[in-house]
DRENMAR-315067 format. One record per residue (C-alpha): residue in three letters; x, y, z. Coordinates in steps of 0.5 Angstrom, whole numbers, plus 500, padded with zeros to 3 digits. Example, Ala and Ser with C-alpha at 12.3 -4.5 7.8 and 13.67 -1.06 7.14 Angstrom:
residues 2
ALA525491516/SER527498514/
end
This chain:
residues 152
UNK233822863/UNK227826861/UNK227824854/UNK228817853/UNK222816853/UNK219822848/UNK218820841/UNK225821835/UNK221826832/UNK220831837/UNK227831839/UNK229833832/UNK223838831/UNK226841838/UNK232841836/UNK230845830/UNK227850833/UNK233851838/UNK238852832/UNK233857829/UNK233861836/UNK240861835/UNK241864828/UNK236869831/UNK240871836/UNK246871832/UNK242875827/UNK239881832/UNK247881835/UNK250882828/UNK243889827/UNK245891834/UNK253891833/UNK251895827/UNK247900830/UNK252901835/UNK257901830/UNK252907827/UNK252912832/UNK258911835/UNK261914829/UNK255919829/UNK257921836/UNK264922833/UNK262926828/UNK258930832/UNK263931836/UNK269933831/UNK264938828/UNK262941835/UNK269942836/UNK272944830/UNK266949830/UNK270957830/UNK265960836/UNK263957843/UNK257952843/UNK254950850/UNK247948852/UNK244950859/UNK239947862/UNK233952864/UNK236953871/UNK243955868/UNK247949868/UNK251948862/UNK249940860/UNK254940854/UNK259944851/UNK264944846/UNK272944846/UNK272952844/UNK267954849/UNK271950854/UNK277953852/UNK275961851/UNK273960858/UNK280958861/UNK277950862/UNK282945859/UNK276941857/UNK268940856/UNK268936862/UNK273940867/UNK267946865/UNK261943867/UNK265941873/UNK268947876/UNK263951872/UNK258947875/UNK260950882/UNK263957881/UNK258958874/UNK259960867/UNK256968868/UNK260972871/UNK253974875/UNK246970876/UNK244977872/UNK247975867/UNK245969867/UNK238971867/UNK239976861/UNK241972857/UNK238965858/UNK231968859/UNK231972853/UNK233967848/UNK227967845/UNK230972839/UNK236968838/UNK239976837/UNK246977838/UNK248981845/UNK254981848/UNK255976855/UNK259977861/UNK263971863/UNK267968870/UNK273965866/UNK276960870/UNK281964874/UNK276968877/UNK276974870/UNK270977868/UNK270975860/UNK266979855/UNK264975849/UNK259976843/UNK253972844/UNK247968841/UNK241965844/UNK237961842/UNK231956847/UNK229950845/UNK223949848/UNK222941846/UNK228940851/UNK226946856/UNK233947854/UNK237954851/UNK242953846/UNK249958846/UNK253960841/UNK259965843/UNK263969839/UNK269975840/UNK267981840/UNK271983832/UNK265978830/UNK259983832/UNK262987826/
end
């Protein structure tokens, strides 16, 4: 054995030193658990807002694809779920032509109300109110539709 020949106190002086590294680790595990913790409930908060929310959120990245949308958004455009939107949306796309899109995403800088032209999901033309807004930090453009009743 390597140590039997090391003096007693060092022995204990490391094994000191260990259990401190022990209880660190112990330490920084129970902080990380607690902010994981932090923003999973954040997360879910987020998302209990965004879904609960009357009008239809969604924000597109700069070249028109939808990054995240919420459950209302989802459904008025005939998806069963934000993730089913971004897939099939992702392909067919969300306006009902390129036009469209350029119109509304690139004039978002106003944040105004407008109406949009969307593709529903069977293949309609669906026109809602909307309003834009660009979120120039994240080259990203925030979406918020609406029925046409609300435009009064």
């Amino acid at each position: 054995m390597r140590d039997n020949h090391r003096p007693k106190q060092d022995l204990i002086h490391e094994v000191t030193g260990l259990r401190k590294q022990i209880m660190d680790l112990k330490e920084a595990m129970v902080a990380r658990r607690r902010v994981e913790d932090a923003l999973r409930e954040a997360e879910s908060r987020l998302r209990s807002l965004t879904d609960s929310a009357p009008v239809g959120l969604c924000l597109f990245s700069s070249d028109g694809t939808a990054l995240v949308a919420n459950l209302p958004f989802a459904r008025i455009l005939g998806y069963d779920s934000p993730a089913e939107l971004q897939r099939v949306g992702g392909v067919l796309g969300v306006f009902a032509t390129t036009d469209e899109q350029v119109r509304v995403l690139g004039g978002a800088t106003a944040g105004h109300r407008s109406g949009a032209m969307f593709r529903h999901k069977d293949g309609s033309r669906l026109h809602l109110g909307a309003v834009a807004r660009r979120c120039p930090d994240q080259n990203t453009v925030a979406l918020v539709t609406y029925s046409p009743a609300h435009l009064e």
